[in-house]
N, CA, C and O of each residue as an XYZ file, in Angstrom:
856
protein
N    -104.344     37.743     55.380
C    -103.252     38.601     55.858
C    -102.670     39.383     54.688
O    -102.686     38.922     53.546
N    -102.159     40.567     54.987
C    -101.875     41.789     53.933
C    -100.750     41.727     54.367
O    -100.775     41.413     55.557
N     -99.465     41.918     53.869
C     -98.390     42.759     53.884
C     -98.110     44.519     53.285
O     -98.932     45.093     52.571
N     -97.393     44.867     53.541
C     -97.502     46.203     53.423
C     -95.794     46.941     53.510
O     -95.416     47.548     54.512
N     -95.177     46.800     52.635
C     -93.625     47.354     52.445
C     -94.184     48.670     52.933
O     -95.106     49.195     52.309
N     -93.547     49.373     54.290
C     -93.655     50.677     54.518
C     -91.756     51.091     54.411
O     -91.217     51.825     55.239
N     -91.258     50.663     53.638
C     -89.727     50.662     53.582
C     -89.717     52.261     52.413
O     -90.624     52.497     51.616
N     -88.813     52.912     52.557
C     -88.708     53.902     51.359
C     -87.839     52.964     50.791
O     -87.303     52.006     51.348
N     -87.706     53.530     49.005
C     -87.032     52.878     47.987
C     -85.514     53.901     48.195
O     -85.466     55.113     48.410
N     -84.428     52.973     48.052
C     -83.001     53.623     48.334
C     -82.277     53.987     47.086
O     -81.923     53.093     46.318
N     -82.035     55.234     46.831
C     -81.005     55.520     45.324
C     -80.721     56.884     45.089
O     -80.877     57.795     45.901
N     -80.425     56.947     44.282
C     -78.975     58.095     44.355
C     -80.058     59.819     44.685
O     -79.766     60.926     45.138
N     -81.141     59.276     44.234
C     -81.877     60.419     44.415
C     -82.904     60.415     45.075
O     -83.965     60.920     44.710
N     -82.597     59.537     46.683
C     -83.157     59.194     47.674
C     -82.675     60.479     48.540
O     -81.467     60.695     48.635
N     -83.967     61.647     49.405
C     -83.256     62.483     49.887
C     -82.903     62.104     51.529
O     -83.566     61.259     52.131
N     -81.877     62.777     52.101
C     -81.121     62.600     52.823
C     -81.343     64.052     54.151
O     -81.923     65.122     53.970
N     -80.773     63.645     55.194
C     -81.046     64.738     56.138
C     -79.991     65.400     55.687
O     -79.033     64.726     55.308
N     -79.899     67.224     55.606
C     -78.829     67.930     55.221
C     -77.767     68.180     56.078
O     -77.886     68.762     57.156
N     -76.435     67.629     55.489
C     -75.601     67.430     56.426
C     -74.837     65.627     56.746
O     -73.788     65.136     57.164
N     -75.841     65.297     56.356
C     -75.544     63.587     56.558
C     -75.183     63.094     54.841
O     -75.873     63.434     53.880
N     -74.016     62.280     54.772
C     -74.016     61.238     53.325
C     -74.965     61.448     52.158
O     -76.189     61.328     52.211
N     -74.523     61.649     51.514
C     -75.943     61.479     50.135
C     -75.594     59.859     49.824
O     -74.748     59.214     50.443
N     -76.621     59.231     48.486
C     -76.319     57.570     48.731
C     -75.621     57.356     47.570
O     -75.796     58.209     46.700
N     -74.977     56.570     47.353
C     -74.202     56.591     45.813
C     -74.573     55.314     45.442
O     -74.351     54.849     46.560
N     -74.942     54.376     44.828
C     -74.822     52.916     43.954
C     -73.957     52.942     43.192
O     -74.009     53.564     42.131
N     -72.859     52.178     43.637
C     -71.543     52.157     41.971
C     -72.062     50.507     41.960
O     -72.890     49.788     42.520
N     -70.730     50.414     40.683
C     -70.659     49.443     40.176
C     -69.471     49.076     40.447
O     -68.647     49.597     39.696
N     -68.933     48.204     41.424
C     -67.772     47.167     41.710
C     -67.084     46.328     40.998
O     -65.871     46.508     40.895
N     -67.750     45.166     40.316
C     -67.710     44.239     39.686
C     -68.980     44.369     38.457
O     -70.168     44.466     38.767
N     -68.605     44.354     37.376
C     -69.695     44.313     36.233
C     -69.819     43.112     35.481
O     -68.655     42.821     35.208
N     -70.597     42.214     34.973
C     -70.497     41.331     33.944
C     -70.030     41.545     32.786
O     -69.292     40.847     32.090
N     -70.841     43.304     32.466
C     -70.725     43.892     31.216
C     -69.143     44.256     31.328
O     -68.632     44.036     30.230
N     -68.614     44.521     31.847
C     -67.108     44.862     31.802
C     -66.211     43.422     31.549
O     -65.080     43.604     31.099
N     -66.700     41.761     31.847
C     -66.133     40.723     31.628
C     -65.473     40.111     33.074
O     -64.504     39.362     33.195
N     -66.440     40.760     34.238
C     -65.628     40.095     35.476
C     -66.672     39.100     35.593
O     -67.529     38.931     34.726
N     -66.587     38.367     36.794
C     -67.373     36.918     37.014
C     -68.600     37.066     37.557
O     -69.237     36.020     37.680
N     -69.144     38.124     37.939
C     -70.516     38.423     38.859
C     -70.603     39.878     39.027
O     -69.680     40.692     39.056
N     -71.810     40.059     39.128
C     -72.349     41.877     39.380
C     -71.589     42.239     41.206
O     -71.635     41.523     42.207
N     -71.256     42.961     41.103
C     -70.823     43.774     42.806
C     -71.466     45.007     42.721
O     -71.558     45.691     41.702
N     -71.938     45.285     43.899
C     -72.384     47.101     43.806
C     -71.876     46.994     44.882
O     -71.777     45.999     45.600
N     -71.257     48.861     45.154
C     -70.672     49.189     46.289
C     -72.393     50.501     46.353
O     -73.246     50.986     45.609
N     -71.899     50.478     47.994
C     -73.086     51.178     48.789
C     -72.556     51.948     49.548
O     -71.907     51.561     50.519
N     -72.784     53.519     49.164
C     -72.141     54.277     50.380
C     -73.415     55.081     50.482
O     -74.233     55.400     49.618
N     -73.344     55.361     52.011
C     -74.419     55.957     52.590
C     -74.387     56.049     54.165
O     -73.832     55.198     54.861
N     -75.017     57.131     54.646
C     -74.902     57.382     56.268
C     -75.906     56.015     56.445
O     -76.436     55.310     55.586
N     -75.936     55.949     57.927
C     -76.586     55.208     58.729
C     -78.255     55.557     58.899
O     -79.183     54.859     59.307
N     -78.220     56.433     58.586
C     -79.442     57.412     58.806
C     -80.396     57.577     57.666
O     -81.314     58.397     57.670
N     -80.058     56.540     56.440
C     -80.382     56.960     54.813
C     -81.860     56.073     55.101
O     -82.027     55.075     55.802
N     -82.823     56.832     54.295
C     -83.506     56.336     54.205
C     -84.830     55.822     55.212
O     -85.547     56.749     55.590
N     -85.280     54.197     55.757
C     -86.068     53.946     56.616
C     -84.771     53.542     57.428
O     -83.826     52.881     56.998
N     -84.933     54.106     58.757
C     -83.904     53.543     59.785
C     -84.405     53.500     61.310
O     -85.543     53.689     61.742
N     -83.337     53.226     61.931
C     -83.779     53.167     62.861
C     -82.277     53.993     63.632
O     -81.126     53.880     63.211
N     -82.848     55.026     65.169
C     -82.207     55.524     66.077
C     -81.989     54.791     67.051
O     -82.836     54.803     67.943
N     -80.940     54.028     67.183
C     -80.427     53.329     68.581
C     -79.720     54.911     69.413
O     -79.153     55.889     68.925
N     -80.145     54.496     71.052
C     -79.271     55.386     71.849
C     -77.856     55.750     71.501
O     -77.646     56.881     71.938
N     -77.050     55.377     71.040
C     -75.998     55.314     70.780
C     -76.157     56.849     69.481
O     -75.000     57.145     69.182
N     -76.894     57.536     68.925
C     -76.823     58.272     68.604
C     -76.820     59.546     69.067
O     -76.344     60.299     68.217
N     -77.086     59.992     69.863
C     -77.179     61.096     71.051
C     -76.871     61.025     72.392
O     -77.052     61.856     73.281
N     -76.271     59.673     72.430
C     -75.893     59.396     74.625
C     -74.558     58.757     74.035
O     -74.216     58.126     73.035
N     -73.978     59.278     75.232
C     -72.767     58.827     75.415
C     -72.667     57.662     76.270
O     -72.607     57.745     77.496
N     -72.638     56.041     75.297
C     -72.598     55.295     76.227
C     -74.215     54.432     76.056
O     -74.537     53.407     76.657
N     -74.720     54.901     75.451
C     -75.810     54.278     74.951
C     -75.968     53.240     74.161
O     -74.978     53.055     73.452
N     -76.722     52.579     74.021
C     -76.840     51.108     73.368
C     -76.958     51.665     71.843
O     -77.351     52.704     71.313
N     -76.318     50.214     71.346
C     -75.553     50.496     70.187
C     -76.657     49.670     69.362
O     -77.414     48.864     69.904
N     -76.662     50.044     67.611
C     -78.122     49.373     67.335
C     -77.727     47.813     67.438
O     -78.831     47.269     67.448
N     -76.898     46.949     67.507
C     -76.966     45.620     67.304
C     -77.364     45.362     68.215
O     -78.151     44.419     68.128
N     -77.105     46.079     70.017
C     -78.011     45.471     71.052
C     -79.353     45.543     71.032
O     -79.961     45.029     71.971
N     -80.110     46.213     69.928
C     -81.556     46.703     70.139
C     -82.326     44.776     70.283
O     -81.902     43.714     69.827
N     -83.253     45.024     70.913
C     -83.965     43.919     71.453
C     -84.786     43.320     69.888
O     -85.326     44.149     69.157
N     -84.786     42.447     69.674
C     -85.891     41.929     68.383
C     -86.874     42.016     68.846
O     -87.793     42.296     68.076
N     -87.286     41.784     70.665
C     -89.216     41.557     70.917
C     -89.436     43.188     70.614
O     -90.634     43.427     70.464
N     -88.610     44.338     70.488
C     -89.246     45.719     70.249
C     -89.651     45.775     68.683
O     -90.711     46.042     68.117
N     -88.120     45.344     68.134
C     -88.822     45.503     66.542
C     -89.595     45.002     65.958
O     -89.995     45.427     64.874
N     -90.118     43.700     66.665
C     -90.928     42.837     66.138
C     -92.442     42.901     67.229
O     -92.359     43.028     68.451
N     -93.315     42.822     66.724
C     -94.520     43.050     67.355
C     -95.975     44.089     66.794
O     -96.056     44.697     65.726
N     -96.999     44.023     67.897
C     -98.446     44.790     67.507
C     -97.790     46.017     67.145
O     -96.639     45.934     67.576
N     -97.955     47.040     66.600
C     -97.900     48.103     66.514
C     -99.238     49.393     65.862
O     -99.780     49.296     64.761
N     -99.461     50.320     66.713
C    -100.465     51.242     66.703
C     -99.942     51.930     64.912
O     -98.862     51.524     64.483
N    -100.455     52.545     64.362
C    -100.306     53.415     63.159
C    -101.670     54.345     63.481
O    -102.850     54.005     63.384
N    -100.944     56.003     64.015
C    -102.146     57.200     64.195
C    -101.896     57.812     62.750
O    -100.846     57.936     62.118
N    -102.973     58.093     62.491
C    -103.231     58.645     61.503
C    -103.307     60.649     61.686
O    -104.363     61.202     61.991
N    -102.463     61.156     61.519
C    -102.397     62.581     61.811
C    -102.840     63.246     60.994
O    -102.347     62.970     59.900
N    -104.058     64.569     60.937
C    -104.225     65.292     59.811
C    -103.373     66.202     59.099
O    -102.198     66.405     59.408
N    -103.942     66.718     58.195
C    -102.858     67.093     57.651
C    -102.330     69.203     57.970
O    -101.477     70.034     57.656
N    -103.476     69.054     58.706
C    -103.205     70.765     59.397
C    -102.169     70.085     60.094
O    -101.070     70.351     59.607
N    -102.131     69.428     60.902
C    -101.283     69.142     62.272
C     -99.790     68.826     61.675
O     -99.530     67.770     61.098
N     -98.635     70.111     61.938
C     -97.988     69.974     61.708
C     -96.791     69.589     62.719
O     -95.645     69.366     62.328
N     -97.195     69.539     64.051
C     -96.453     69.710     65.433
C     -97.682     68.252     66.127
O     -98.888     68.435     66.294
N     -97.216     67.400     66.312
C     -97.509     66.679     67.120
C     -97.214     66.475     69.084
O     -96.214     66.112     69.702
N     -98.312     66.815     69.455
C     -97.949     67.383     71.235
C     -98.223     66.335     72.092
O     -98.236     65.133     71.830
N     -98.463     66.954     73.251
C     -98.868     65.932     74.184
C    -100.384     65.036     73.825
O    -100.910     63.937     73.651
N    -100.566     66.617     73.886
C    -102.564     66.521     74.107
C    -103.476     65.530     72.847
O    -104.606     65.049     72.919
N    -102.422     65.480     71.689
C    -102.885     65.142     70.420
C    -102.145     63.631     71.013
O    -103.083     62.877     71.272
N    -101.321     63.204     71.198
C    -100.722     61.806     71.352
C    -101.838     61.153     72.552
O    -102.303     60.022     72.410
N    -102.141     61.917     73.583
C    -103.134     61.339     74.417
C    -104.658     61.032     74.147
O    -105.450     60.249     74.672
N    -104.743     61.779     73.320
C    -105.907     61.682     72.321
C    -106.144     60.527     71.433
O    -107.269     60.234     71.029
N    -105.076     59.875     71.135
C    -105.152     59.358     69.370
C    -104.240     57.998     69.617
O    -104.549     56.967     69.021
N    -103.240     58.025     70.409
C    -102.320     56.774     70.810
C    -102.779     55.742     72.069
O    -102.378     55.981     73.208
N    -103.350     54.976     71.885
C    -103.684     53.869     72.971
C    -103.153     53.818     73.998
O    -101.952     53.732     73.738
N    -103.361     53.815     75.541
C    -102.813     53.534     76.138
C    -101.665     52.637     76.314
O    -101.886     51.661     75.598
N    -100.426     52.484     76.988
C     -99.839     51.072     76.890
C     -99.752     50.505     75.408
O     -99.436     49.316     75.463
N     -99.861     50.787     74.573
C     -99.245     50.580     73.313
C     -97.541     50.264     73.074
O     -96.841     51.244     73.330
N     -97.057     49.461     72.778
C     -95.652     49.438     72.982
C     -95.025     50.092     71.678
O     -93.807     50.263     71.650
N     -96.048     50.574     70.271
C     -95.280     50.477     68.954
C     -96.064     51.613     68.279
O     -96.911     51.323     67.434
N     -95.854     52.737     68.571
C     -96.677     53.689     68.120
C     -96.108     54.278     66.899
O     -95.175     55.036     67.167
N     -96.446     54.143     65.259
C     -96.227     54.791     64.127
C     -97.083     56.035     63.799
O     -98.313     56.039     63.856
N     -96.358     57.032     63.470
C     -97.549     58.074     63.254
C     -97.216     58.441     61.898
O     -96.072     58.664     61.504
N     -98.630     58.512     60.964
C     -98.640     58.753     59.620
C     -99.525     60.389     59.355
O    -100.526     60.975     59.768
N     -98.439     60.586     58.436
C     -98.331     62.333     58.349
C     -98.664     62.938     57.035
O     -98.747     62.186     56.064
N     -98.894     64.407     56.876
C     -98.564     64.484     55.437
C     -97.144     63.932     55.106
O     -96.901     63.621     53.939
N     -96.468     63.834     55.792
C     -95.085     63.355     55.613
C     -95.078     62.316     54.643
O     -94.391     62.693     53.693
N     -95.545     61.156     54.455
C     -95.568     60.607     53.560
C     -95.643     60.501     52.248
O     -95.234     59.544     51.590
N     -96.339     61.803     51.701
C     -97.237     62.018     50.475
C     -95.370     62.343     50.404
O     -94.809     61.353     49.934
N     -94.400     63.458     50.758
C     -93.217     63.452     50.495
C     -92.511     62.743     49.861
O     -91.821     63.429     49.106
N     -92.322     61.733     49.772
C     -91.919     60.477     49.169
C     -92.532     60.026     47.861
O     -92.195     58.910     47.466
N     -93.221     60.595     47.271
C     -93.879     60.136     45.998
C     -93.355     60.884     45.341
O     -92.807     61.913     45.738
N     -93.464     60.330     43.715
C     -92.732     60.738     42.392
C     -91.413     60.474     42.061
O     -90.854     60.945     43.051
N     -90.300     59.936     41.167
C     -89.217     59.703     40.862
C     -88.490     59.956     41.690
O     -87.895     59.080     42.318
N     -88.296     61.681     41.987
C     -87.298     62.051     42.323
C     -87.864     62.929     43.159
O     -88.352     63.987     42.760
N     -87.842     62.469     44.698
C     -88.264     63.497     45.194
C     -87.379     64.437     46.342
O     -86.419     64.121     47.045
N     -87.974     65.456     46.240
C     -86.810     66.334     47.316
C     -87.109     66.731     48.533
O     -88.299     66.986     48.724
N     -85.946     66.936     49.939
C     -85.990     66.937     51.060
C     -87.190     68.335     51.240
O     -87.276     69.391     50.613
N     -87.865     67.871     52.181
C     -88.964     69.033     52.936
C     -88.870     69.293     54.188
O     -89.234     68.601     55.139
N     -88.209     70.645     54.173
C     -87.574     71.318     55.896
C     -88.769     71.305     57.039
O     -88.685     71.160     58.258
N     -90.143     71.553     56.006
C     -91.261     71.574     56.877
C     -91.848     70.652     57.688
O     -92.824     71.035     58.334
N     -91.420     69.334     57.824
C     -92.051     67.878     57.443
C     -92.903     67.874     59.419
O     -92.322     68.552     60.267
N     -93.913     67.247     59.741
C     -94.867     66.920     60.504
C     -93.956     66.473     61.268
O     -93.374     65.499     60.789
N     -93.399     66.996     62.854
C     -92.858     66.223     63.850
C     -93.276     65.962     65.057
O     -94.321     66.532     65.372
N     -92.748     65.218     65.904
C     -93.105     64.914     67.478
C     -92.378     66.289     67.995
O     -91.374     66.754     67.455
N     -92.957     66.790     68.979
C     -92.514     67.403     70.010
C     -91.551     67.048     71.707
O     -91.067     65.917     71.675
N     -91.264     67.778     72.993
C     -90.813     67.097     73.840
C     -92.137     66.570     74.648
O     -92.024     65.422     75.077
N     -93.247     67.168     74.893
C     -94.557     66.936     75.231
C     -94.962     65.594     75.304
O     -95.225     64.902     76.288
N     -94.973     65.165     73.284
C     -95.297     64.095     73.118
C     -94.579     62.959     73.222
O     -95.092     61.851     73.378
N     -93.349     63.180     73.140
C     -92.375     62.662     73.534
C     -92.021     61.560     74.885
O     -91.631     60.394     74.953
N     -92.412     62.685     75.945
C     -92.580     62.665     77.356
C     -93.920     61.587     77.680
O     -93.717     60.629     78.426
N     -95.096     61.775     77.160
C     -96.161     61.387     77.566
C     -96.309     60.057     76.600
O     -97.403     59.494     76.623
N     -95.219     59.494     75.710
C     -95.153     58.461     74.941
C     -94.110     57.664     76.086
O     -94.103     56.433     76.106
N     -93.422     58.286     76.828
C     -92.715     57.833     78.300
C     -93.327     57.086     78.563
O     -93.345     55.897     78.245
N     -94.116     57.846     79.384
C     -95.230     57.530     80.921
C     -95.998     56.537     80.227
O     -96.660     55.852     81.007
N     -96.150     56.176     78.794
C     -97.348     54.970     78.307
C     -96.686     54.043     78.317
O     -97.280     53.040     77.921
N     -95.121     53.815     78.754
C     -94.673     52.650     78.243
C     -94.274     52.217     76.552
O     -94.261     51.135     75.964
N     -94.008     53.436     76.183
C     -93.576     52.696     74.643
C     -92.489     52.129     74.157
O     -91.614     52.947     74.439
N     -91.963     51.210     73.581
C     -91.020     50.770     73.558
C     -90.293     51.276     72.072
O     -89.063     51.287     72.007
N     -90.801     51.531     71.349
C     -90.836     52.443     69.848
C     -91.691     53.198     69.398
O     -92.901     53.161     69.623
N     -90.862     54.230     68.460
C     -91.873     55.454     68.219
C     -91.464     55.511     66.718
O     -90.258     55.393     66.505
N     -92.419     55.701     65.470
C     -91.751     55.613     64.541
C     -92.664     57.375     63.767
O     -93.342     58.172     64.415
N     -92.417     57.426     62.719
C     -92.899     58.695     61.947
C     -92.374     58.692     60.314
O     -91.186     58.419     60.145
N     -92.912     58.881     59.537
C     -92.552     58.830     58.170
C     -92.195     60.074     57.444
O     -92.779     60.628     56.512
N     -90.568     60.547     58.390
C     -90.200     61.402     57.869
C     -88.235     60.920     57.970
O     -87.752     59.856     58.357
N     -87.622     61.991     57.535
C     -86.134     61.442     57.871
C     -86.028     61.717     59.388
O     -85.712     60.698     60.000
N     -86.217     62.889     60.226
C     -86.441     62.457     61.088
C     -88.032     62.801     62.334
O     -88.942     63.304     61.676
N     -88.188     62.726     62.944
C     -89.048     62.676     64.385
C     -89.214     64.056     64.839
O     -90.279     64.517     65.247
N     -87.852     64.842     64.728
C     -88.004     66.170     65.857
C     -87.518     67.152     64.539
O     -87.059     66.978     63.410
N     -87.817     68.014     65.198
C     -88.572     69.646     64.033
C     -87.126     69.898     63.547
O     -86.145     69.567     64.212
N     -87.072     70.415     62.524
C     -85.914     70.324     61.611
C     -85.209     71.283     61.885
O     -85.840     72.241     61.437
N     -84.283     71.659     62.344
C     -83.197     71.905     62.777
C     -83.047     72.207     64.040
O     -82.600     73.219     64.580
N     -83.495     71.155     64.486
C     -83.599     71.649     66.727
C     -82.002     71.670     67.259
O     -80.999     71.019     66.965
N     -82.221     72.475     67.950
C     -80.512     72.280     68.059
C     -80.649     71.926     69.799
O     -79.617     72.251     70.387
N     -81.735     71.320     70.720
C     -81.423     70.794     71.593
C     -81.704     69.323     71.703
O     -81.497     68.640     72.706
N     -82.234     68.881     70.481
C     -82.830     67.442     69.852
C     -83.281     66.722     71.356
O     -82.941     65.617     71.779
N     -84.136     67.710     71.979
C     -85.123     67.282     73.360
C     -85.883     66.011     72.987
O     -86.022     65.048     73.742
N     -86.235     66.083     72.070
C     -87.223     64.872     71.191
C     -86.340     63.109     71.106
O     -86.783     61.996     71.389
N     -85.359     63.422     70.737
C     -84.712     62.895     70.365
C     -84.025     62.016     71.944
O     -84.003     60.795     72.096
N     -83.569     62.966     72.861
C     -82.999     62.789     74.013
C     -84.307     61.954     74.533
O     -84.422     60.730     74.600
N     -85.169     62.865     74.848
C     -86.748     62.137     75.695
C     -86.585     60.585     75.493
O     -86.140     59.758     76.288
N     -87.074     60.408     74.187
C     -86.897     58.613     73.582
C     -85.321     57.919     74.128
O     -85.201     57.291     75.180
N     -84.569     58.105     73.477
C     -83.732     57.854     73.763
C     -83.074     57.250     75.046
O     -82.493     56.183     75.245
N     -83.386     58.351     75.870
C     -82.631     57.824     76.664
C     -83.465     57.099     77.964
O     -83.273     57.201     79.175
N     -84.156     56.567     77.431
C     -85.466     55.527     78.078
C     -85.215     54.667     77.371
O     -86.144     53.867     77.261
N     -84.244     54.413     76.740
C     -83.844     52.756     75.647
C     -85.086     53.077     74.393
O     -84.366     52.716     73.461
N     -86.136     53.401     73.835
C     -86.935     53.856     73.117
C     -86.627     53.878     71.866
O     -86.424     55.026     71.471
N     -86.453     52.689     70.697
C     -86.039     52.835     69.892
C     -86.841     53.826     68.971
O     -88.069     53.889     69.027
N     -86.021     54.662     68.048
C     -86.769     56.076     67.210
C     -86.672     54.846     65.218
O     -85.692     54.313     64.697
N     -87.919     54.883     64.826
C     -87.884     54.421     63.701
C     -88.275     55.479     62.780
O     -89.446     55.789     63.002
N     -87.680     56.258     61.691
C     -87.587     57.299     61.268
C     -87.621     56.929     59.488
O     -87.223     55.836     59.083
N     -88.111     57.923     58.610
C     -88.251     57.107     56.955
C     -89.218     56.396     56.605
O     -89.161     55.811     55.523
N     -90.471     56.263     57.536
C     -91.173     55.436     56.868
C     -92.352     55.731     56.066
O     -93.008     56.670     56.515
N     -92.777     55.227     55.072
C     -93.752     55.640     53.971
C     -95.010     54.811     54.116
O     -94.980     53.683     53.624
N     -95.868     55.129     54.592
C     -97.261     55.179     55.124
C     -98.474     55.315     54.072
O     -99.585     54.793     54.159
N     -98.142     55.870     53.397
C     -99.148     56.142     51.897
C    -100.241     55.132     51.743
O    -101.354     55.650     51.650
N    -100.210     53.462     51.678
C    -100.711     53.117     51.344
C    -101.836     52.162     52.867
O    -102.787     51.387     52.773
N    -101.017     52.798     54.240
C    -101.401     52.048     54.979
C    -102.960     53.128     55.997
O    -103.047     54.350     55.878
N    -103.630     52.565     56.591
C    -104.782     52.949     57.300
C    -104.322     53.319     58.576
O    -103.223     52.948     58.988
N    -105.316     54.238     59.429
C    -104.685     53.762     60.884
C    -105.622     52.485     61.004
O    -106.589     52.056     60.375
N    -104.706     51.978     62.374
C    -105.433     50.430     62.917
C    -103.891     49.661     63.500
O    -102.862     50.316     63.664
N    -103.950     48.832     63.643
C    -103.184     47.792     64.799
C    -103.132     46.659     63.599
O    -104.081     46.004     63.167
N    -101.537     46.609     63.121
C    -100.690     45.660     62.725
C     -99.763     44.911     63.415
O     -99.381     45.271     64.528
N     -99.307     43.787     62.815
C     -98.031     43.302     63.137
C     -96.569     44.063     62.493
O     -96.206     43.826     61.341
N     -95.673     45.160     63.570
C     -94.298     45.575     62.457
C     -93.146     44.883     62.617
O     -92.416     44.893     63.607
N     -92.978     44.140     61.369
C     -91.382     43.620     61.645
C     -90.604     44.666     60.537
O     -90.759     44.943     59.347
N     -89.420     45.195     61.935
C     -88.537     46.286     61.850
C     -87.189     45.992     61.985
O     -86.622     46.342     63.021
N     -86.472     45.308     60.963
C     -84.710     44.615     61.381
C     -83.850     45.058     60.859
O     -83.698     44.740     59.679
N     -83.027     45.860     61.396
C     -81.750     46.636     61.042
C     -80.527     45.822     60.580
O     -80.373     44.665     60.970
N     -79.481     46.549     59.580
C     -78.519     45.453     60.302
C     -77.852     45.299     61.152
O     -77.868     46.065     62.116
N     -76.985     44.179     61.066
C     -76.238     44.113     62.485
C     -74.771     44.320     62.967
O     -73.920     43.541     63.394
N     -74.798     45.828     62.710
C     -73.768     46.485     62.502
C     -72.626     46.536     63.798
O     -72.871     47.400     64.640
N     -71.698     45.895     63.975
C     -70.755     46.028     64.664
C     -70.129     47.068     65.297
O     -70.123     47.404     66.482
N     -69.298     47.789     63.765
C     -68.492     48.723     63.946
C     -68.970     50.429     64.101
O     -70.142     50.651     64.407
N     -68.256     51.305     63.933
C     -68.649     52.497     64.222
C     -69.274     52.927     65.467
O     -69.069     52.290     66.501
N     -70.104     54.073     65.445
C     -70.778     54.210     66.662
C     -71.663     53.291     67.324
O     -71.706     53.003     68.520
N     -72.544     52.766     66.120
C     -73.561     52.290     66.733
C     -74.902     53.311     66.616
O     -75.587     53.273     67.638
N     -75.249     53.930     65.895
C     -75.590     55.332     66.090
C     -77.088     54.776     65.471
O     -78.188     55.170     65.858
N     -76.844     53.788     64.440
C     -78.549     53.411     63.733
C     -77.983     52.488     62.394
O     -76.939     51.901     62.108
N     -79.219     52.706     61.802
C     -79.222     51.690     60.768
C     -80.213     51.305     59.776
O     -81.327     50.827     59.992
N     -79.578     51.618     58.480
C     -81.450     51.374     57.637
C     -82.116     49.520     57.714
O     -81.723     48.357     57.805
N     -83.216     50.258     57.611
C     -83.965     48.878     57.958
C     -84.916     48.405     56.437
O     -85.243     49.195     55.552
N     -85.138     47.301     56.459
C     -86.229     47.071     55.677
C     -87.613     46.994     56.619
O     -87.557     46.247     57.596
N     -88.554     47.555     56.429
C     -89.820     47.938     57.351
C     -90.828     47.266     57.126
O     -91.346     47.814     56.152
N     -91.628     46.145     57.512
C     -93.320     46.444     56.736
C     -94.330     46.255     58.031
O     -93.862     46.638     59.103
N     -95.295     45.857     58.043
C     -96.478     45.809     58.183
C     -97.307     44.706     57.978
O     -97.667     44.643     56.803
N     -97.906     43.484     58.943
C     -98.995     42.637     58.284
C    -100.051     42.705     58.921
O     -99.967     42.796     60.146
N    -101.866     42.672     58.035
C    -102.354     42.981     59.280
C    -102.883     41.421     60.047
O    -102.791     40.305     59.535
N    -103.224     41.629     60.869
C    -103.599     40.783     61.714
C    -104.585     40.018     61.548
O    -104.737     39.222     62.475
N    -105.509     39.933     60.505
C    -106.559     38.953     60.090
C    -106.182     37.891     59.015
O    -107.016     37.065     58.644
């Protein structure tokens, strides 16, 4: 059995959707300053990084991420491997390439290669789902949809159809994830947010990976 951190690394020059929190790491409590233990304070949207979209981000009244189910985050999950012309992911390409009845469909993009080098910076262009694919990830029964970008739907949609489609079918959206080192094929993904109480409810970064199944 392999493990496989598909988690992005979190820090100050971790990029961010424009418009949302940038991430800060302070220092709270220092040793070097003569207090009793290290503290770091963490500020950052909900959305930083690998996360996850509970309904509660676009429905009014929608489930909030602490209700999200563990049998969704945890389980088989598909990883399609998308080329790298394909910058719009549709119907016809998801019916093609995503298993029937699949409950955990990850799709790996150029999007990923994004994420490499020190410091890397946000890309407006990045490989997304459409409402098409969206729709026809419905009708298969999926219970999560993930993509290794900040987010899923084309960068600056202003009717976030993509977003709504999943959503509001309970459909958790797993968004941030870094794929680089993984194949397509059928893993085990354990995907656990925290278990955030307060605020909207809107999402939550996750630690992500991957084991495979032999």
């Amino acid at each position: 059995m392999r493990i496989y951190d598909v988690s992005v690394r979190l820090s100050e020059t971790t990029p961010t959707y424009p418009g949302d929190p940038g991430i800060e790491i302070r220092s709270w409590k220092s040793l070097a300053d003569g207090d009793s233990a290290n503290v770091s304070l963490l500020y950052m949207g909900a959305h930083s990084g690998t996360h996850v979209d509970a309904p509660a981000h676009f429905i009014v009244g929608g489930g909030r991420v602490e209700s999200l189910s563990l049998e969704t985050l945890i389980g088989e999950a598909q990883v399609v491997a998308v080329p790298e012309n394909v910058t719009t992911i549709d119907a016809s390409f998801a019916a093609a390439h995503c298993q029937p009845d699949r409950e955990r469909i990850l799709f790996k993009t150029r999007n990923s290669n994004f994420w490499s080098g020190e410091n890397p910076v946000f890309h407006a262009d990045f490989t997304h789902l459409d409402l098409g694919a969206a729709e026809y990830l419905v009708t298969q029964g999926a219970k999560l949809v993930g993509i290794d970008y900040i987010s899923i739907e084309r960068f600056k949609s202003k009717t976030h159809q993509t977003h709504l489609a999943l959503l509001s079918k309970g459909i958790v959206i797993l968004e941030g994830l870094d794929l680089r080192e993984v194949g397509a094929g059928i893993y085990e993904l354990i995907c656990l947010p925290l278990r955030i109480a307060g605020g909207s409810g809107d999402g939550s970064p996750v630690r992500a990976v991957l084991r495979t199944l032999d």
